[in-house]
FILUM-324544 format. One record per atom (N, C-alpha, C, O): x, y, z. Coordinates in pm, whole numbers, plus 50000, padded with zeros to 5 digits. Layout:
// FILUM-324544
XYZ;...
// end
This chain:
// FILUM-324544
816321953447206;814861953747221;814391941147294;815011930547285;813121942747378;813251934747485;812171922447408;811201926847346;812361908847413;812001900347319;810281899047323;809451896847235;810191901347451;808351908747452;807941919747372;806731922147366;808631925647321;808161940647235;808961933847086;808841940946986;809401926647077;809491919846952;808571914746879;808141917746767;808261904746971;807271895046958;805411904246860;804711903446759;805581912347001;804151924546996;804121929746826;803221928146743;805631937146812;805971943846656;805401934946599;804231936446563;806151922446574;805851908946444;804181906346432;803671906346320;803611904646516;801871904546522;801171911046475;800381909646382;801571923746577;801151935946462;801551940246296;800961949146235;802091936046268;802381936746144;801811923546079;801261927945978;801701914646079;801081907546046;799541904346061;798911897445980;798981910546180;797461911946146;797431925346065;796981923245952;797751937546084;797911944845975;797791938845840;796791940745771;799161928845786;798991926045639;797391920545606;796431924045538;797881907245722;796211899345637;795421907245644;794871905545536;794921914945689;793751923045729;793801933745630;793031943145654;794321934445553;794651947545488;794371937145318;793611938745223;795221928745347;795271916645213;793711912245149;793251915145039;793081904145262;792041905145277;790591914445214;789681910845140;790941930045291;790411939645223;790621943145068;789841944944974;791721943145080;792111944644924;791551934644816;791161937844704;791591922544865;791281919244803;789791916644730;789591914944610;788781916844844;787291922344819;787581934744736;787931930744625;787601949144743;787441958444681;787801957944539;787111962844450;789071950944519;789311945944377;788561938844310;788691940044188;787871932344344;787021924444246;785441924844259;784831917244183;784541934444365;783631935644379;783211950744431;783691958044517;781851952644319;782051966344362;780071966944389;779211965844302;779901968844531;778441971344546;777241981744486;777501992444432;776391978444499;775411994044451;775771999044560;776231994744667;775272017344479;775392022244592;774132027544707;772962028244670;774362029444790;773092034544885;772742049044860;773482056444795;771942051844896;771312066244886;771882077444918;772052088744871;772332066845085;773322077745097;774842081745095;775442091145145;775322068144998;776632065744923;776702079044789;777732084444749;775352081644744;775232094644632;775642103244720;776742108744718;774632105144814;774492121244864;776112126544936;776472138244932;776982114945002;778452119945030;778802121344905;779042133344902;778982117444804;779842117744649;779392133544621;780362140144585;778502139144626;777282149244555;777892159344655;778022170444604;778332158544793;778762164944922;780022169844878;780212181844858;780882161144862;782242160344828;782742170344706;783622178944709;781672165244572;782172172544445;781962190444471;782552199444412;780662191544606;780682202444622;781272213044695;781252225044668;782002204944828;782902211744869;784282216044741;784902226444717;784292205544697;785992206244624;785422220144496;786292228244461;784362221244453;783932225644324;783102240344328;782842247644232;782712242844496;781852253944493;782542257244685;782702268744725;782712250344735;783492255444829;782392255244913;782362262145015;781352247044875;780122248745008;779652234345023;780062225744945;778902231945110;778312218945154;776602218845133;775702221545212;776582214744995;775242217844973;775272206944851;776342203244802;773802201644799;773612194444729;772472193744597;771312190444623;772762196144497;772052202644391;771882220044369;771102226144296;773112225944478;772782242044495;772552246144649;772832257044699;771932233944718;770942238044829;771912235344930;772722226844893;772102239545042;772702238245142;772262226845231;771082225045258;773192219645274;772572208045352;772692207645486;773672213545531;772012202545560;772442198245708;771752189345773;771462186345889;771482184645629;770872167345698;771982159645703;771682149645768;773092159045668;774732147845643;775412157245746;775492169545744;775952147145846;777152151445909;778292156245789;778202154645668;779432163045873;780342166645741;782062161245759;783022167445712;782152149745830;783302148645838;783842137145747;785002133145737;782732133045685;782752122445622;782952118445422;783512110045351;781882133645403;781802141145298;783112148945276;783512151545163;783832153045399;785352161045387;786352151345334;787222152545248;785902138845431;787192126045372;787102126545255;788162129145198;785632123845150;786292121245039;786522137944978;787172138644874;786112148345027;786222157944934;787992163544909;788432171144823;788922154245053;789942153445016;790532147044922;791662150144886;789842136944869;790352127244773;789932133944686;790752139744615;789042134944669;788302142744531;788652151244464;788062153044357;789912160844507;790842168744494;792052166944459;792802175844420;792262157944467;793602159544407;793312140544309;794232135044249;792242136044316;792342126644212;790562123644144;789952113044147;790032138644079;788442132744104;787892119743986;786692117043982;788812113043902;788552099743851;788462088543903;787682079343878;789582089644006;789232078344034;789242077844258;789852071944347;788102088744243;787252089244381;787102073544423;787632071544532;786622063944374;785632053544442;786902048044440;787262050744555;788022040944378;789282033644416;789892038444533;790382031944625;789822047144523;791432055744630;790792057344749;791462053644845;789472062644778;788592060744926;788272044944963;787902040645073;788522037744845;788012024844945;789542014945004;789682006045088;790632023244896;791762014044938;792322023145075;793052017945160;791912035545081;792202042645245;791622037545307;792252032745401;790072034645307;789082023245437;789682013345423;789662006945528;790422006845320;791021995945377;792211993045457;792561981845497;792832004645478;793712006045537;793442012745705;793902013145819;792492016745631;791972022445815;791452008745842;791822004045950;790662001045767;789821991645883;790941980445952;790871976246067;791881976945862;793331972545886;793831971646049;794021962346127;793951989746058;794281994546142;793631991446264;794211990146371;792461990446245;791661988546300;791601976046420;791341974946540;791981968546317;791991954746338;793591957146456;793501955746578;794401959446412;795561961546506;795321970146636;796131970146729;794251977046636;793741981946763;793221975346850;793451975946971;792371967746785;791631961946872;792261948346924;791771943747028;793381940746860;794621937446886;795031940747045;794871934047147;795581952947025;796441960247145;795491960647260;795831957047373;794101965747227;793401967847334;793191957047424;793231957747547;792921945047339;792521932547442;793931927547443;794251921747547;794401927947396;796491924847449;796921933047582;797381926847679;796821942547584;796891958347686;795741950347808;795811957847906;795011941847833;794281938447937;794301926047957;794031923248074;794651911947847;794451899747866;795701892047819;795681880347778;796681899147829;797821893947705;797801890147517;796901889847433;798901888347514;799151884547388;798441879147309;798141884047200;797951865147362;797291854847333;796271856847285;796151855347164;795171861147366;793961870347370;793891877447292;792921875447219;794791889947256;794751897347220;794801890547062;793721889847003;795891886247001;796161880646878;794961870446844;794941866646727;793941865246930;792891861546877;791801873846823;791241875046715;791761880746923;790731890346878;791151897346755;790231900646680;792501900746714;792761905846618;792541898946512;792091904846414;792811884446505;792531875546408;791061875346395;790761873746276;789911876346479;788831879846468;787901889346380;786891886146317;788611903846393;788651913246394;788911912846233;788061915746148;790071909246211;791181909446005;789621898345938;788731903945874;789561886345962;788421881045892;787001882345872;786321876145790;786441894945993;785121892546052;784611898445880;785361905145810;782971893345830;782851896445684;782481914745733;783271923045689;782081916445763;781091933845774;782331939845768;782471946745667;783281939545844;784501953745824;784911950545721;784981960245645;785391936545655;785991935145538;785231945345408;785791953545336;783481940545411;783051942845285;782441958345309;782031963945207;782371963745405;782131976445414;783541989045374;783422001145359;784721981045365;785681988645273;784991989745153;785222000545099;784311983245097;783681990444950;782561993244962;781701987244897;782262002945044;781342008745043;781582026345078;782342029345170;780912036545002;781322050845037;780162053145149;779092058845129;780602047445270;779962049345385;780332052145528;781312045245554;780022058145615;780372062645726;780832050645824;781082052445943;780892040545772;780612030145884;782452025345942;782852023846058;783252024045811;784622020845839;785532033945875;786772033845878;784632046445903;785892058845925;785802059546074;786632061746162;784112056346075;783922057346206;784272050146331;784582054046444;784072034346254;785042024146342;786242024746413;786552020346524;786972032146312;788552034346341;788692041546448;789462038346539;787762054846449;787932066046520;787442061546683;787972066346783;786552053546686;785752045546802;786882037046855;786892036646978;788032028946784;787592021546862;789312026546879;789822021146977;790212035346804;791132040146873;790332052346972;791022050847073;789602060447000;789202064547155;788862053147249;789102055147368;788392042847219;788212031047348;790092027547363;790632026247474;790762026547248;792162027247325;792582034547385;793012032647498;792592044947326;793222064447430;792542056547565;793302051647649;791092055847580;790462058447731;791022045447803;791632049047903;791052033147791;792212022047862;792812028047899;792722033248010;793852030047799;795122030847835;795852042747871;796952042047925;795292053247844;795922066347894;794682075947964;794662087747928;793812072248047;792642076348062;793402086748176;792942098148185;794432083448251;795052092648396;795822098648342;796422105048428;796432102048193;796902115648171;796182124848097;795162121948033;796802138448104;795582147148074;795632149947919;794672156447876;796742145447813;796872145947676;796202133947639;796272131547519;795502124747718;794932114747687;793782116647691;793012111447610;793282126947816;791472131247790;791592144447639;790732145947554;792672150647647;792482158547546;792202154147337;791832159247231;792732140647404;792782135847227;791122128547256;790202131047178;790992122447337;789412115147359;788542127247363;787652118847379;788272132247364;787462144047334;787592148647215;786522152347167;788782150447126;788672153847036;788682147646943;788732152046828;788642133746985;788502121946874;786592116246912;785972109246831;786172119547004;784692117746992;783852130046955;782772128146899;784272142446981;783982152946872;783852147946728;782812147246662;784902145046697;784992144246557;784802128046532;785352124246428;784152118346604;783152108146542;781922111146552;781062104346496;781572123646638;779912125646621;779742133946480;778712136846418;780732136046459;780352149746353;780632142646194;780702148146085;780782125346239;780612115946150;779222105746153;778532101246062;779172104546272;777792096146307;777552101846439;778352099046528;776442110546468;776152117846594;775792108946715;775842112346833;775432097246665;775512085846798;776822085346905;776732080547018;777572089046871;779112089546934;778592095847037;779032091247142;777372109747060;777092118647149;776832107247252;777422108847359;776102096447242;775212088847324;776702082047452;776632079747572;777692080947371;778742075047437;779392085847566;779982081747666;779162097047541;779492105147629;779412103147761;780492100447812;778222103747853;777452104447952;778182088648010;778572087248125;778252075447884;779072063947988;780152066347995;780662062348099;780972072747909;782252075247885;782592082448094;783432077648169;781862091148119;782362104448240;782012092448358;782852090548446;780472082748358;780202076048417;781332062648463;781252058248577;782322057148371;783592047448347;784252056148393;784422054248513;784692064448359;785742072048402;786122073148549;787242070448593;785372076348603;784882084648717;784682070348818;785542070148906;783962061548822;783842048748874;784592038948900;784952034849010;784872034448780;785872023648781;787452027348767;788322021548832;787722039748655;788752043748640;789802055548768;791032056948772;788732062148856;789042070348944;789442084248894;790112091548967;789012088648755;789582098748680;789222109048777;788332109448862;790592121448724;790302134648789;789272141448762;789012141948642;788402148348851;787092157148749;787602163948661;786912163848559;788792171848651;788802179448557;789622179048433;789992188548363;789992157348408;789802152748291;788502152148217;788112155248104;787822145048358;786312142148291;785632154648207;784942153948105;786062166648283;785742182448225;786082181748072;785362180847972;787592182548090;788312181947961;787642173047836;787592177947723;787102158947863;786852153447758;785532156247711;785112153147600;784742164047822;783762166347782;783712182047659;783452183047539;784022190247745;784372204147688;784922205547552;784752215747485;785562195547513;786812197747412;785722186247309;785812189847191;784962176447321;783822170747249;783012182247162;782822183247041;782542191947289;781472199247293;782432210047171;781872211847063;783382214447185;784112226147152;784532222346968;784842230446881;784382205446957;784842204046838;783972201946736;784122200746615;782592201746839;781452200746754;780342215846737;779432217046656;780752225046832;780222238346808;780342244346692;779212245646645;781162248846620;781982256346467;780572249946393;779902258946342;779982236146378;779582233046278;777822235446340;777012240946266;777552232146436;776262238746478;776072250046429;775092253446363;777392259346469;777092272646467;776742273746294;775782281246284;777152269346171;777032268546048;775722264646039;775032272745976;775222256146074;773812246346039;772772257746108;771732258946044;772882266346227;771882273246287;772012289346150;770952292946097;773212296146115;773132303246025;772712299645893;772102307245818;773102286545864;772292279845715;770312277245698;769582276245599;770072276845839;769072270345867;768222279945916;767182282745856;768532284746011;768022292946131;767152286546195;765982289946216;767962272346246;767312261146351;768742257846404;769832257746349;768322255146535;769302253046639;769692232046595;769042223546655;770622228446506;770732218046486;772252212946495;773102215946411;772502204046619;773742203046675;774352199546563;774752208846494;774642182046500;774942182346403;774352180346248;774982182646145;773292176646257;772482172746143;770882172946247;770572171546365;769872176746053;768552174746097;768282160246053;767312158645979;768762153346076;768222142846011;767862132946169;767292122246146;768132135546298;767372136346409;765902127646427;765712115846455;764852140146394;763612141046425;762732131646293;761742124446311;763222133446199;762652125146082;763062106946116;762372097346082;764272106546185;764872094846161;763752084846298;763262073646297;763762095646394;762942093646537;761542088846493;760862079346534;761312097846402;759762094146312;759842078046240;759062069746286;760622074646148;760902063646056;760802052046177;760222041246163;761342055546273;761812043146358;760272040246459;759922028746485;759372054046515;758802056946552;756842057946488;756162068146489;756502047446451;755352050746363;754452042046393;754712035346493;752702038446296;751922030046317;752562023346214;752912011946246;752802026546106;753382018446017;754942012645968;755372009245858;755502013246089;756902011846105;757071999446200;756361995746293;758561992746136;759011974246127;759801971646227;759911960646282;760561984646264;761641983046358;763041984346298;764141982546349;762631988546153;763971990746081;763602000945999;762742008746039;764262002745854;763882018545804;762572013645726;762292002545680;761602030645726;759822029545652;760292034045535;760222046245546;760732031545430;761312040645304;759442043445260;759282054945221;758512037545260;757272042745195;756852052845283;755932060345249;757492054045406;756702066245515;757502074845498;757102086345478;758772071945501;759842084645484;759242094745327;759232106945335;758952090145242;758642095645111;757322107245143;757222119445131;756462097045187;755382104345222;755782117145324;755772129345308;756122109145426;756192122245571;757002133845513;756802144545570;758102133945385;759092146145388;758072152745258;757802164745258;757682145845176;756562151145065;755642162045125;755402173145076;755032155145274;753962164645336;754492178645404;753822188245441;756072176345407;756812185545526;757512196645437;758112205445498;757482197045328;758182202945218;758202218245191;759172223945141;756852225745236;756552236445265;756782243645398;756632255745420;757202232845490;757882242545624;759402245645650;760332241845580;759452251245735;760952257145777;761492242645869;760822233645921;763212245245862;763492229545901;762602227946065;761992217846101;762742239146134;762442239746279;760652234146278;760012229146371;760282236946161;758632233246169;758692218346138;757682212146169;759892210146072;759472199146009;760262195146188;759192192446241;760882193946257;761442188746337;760552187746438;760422177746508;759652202346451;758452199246586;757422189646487;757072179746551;757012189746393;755902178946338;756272164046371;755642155546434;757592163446303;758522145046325;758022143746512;757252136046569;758762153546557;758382150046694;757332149046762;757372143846874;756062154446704;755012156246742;754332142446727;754012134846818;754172140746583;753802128446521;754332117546651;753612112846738;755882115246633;756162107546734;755472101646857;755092090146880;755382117046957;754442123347071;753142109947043;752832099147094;752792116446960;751142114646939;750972098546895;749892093146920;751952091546835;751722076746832;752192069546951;751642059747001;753292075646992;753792066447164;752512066347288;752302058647382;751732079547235;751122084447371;749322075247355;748672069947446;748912076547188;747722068347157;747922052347150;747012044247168;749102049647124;749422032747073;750512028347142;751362021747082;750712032047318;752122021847376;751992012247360;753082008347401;751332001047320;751421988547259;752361988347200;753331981047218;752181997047110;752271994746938;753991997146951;754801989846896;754242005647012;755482010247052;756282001047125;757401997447087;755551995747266;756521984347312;756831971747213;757761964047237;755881969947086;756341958146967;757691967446950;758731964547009;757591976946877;758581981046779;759981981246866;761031978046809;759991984846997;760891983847058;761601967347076;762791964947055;760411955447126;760901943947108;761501942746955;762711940646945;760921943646868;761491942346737;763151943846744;764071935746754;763061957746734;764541965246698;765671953846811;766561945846781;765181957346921;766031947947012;766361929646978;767301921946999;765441928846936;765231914046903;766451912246706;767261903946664;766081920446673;766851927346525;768491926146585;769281916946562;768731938846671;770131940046744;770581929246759;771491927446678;770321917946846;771291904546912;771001892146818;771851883246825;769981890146733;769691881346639;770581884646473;770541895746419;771281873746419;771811876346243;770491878346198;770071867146168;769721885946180;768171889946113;768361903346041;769141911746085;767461905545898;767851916645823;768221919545686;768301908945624;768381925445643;768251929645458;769741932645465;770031944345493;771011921545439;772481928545405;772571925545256;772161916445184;773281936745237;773901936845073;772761935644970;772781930244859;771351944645059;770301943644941;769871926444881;769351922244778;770271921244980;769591904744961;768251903744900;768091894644819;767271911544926;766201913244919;765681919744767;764521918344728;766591926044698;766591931844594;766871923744504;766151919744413;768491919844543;769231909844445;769751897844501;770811897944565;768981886244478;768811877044533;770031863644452;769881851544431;771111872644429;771871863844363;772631855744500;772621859444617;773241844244446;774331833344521;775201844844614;775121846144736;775761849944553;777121855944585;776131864144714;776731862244819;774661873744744;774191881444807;774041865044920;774891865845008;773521856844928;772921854144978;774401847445045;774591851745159;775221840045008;776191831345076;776721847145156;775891845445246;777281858245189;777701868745220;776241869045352;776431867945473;774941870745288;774081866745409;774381858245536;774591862445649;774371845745493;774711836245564;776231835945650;776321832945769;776951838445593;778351843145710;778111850845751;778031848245871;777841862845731;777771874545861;777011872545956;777161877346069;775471859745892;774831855646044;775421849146107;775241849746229;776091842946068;776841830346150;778191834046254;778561829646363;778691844346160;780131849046230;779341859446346;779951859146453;778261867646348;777621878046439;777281865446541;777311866146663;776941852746458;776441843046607;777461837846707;777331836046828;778251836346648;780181835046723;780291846646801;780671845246917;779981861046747;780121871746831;779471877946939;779691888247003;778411867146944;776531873247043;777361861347134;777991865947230;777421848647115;777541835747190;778741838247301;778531836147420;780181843447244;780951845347266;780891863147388;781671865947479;780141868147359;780061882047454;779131874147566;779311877947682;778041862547542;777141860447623;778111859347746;778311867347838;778591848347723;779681842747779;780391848847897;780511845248014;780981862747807;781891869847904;781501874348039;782061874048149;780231878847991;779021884548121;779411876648221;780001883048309;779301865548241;780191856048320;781061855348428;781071850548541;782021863648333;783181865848402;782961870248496;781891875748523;784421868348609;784161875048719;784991893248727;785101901448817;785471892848565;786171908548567;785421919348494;785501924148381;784681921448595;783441937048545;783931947348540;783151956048501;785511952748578;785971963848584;786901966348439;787191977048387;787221953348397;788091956748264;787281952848159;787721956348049;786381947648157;785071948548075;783671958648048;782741958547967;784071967048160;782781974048176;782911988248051;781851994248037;783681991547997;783422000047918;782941997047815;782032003547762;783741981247743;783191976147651;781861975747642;781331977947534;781081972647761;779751967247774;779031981147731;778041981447657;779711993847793;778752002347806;778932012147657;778252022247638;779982006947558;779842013647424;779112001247323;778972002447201;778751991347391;777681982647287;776361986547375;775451980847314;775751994047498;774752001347493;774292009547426;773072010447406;775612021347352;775672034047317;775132028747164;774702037247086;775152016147129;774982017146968;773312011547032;772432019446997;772842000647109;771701995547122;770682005747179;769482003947164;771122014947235;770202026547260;769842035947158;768772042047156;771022037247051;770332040446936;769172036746851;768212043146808;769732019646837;768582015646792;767592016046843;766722016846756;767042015946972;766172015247001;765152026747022;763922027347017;766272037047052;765702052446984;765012053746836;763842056246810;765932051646762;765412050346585;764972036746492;763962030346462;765912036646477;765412017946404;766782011446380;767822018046393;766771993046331;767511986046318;768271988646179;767461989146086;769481990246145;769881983946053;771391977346057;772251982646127;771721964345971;772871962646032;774211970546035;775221968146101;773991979345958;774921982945963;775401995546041;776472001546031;773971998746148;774282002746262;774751991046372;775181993746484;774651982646339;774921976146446;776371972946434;776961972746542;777131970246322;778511969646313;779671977546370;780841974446396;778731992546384;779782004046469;780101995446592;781321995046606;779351987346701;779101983346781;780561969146806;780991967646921;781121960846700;782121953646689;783251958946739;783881949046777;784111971746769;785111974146884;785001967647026;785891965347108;783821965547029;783551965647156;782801947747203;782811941747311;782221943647058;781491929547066;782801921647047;782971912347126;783801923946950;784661915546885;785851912047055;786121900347083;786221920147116;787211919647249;786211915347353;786811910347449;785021915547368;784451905747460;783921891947430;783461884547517;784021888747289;783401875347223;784691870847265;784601866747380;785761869947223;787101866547265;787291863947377;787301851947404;787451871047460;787681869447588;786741859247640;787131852347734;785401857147585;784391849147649;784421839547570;783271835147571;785371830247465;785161819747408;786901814147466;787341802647463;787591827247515;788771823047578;788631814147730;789001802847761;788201820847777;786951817647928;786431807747896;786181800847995;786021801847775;785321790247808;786151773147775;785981761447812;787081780747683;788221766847655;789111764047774;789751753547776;789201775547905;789971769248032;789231754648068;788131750248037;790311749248148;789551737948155;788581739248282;787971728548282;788131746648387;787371747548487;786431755448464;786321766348409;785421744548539;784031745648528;783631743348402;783381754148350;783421733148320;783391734048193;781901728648207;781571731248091;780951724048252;779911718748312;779271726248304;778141723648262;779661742248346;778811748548376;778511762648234;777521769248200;779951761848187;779981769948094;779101762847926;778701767347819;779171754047974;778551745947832;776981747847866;776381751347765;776311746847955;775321749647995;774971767047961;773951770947905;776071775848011;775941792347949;775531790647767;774581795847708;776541782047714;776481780247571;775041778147511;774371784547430;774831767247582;773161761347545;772621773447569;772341780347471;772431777347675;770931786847685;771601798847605;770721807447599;772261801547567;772631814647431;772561813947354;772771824347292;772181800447264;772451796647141;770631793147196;769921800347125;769781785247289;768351784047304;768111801347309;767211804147230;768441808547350;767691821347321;767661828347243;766761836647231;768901826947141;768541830247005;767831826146940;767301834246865;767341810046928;766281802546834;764951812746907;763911815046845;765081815146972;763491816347069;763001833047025;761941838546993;764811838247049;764411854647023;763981857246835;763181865346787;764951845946755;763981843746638;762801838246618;762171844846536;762331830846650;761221829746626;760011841946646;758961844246586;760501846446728;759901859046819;759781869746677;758891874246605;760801870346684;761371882246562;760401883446397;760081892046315;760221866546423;759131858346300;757901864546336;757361872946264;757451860646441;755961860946458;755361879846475;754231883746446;756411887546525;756481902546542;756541909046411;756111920246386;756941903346355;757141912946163;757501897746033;758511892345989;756261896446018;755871884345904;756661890445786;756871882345695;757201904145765;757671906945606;758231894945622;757921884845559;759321895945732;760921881845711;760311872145650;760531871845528;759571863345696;759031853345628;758581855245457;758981848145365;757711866245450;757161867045237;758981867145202;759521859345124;759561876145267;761191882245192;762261867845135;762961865945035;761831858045288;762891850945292;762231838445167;762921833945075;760821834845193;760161826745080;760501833044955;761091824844884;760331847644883;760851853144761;761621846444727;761541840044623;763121845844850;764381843844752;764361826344720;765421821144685;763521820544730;763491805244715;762671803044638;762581791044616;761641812044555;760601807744484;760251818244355;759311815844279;
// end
């Protein structure tokens, strides 16, 4: 074995362990509340395994994607005591994995070196770690993201390589339907920089489309509304979309708006969400270009409610606060950076699947832990751009990049302050 593919094995296995060690070891000794919509997969799950349908209290659902609710309804089956152990020590093994992907990927373009930083990046960063204990979409989906950003590197010119990328972004939309948004850059990379055949680009598209039809077709017979993968769409467009909305989720509008919507058919509550929408963008673009600065200003700033800080204002919430801002500021500083560079062709996909999550937000609203899907892609260009900046040339000029990235974050916070005062009552609470 050739002492370069030695070398590669030993790394990989060793960001594997720590990264896995690591995880393990959070889930063992801390176990979060759960989210709302940490019930409603559990409630998903007991019902596939128990009634053989996807419905919740009786009722059929198609507000929850279902690939996610399947993960655990596999577990749930053959061990339903102890569901919450055995799904979080599999996310920990996927996010693991994870970490060894994203490894290879920036190894596969920048070498070893590079690469074994980002992975080391990647095994410590806090959000993948502590989102293994959580029953949430966020670590299945990672995996699945950011092995298709490997398939598309590295095997993008054979045609079993558009066939698995298609059917591995099928089946992350039908986990988090944002994956759809990646599409359109996905054919655009392809096709540009990569020189793909059209009738890969076909293939990855078709075989997306083909893996996500079966379950439309379920949601339009459950429903009798045309709903690709979930309705949860037009309500979410609303939350993000309002007079009384922050730039992140309205839980007092959401209550109200589905209270008022309760008596229509899903297709009636979807033209109202949208209407409503309509009718505040079109009376209040002001009001709208704030919410948009907001969310955006939310996206590239550590700003935000993690681990229910805001609820439970203990040590342990708040020090977990404070690193993930700090380590996301290593990861904003470090991508600034890369922009830099003079290699736009082996960077450019990256760039254009941290659009695919920021166009979300800016479609719906902030939360961080939409923004974490987005780390495949932040974590291999922070690297590369803090690698770029320890060469020794031009260092004059790159320290100067540093300053004004680290000055536009103070600036885009403050901004962030003066645009939505909650931060300020929230952040005084936890001190007084």
């Amino acid at each position: 074995m050739p002492e370069y593919r030695k070398k590669l094995i030993l790394w990989i296995i060793v960001i594997f362990l720590a990264a896995l060690l690591l995880r393990l070891s959070v889930i063992l000794v801390w176990t979060p509340a759960p989210y709302p919509d940490w019930l409603d997969y559990v409630k998903l799950a007991e019902s596939i395994v128990k009634n053989g349908s996807f419905s919740i209290d009786g009722v059929s659902n198609i507000y929850r994607a279902p690939i996610y609710p399947a993960f655990l309804a596999a577990i749930y089956y053959f061990s339903p005591d102890h569901l919450y152990r055995i799904a979080t020590i599999i996310q920990s093994l996927l996010s693991a994995t994870t970490c060894v992907l994203i490894f290879l990927l920036v190894n596969n373009r920048w070498g070893i070196r590079i690469g074994l930083f980002a992975g080391i990046v990647a095994a410590i960063a806090p959000d993948l770690i502590l989102y293994c204990a959580y029953l949430l979409t966020e670590t299945l989906y990672i995996f699945l993201m950011t092995l298709l950003l490997y398939l598309l590197i590295k095997y993008t010119d054979k045609s079993w390589g558009a066939v698995f990328s298609g059917i591995l972004l099928g089946t992350s939309a039908l986990i988090r339907p944002l994956a759809l948004i990646f599409l359109p850059f996905i054919i655009y990379w392809a096709r540009k920089t990569q020189n793909a055949k059209i009738h890969r680009i076909i293939l990855i598209s078709l075989l997306t489309l083909f893996v996500i039809i079966p379950w439309s077709i379920r949601n339009y017979y459950v429903s009798d509304s045309i709903q690709l993968v979930s309705s949860a769409g037009p309500v979410n467009l609303w939350l993000g979309n309002n007079e009384d909305g922050t730039g992140k989720f309205n839980y007092e509008g959401e209550k109200d708006k589905i209270a008022y919507s309760d008596t229509m058919t899903e297709s009636e509550k979807n033209s109202q969400y949208c209407f409503e929408v309509y009718k505040f963008i079109s009376q209040k673009p002001l009001s709208e270009l704030r919410l948009l600065a907001l969310k955006f200003v939310f996206f590239i700033t550590p700003s935000g409610e993690r681990y229910f800080l805001t609820t439970n204002n203990s040590l342990q919430n708040i020090f977990i606060y404070i690193l993930s801002g700090i380590f996301f500021e290593f990861l904003f500083i470090g991508t600034a950076i890369s922009l830099f560079m003079a290699d736009k062709k082996n960077t450019a996909i990256f760039k254009m699947y941290i659009y695919t999550t920021l166009i979300f937000v800016l479609i719906f609203f902030f939360l961080e832990r939409f923004r974490i899907t987005a780390y495949p892609a932040f974590i291999p260009l922070s690297t590369i751009g803090w690698v770029y900046l320890i060469n020794k040339e031009n260092r004059r000029k790159k320290l100067i990049i540093v300053l004004l990235a680290i000055l536009s974050q103070i600036i885009l916070s403050i901004i962030a302050l003066v645009l939505s005062p909650e931060i300020i009552r929230k952040a005084l609470a936890i001190f007084m």
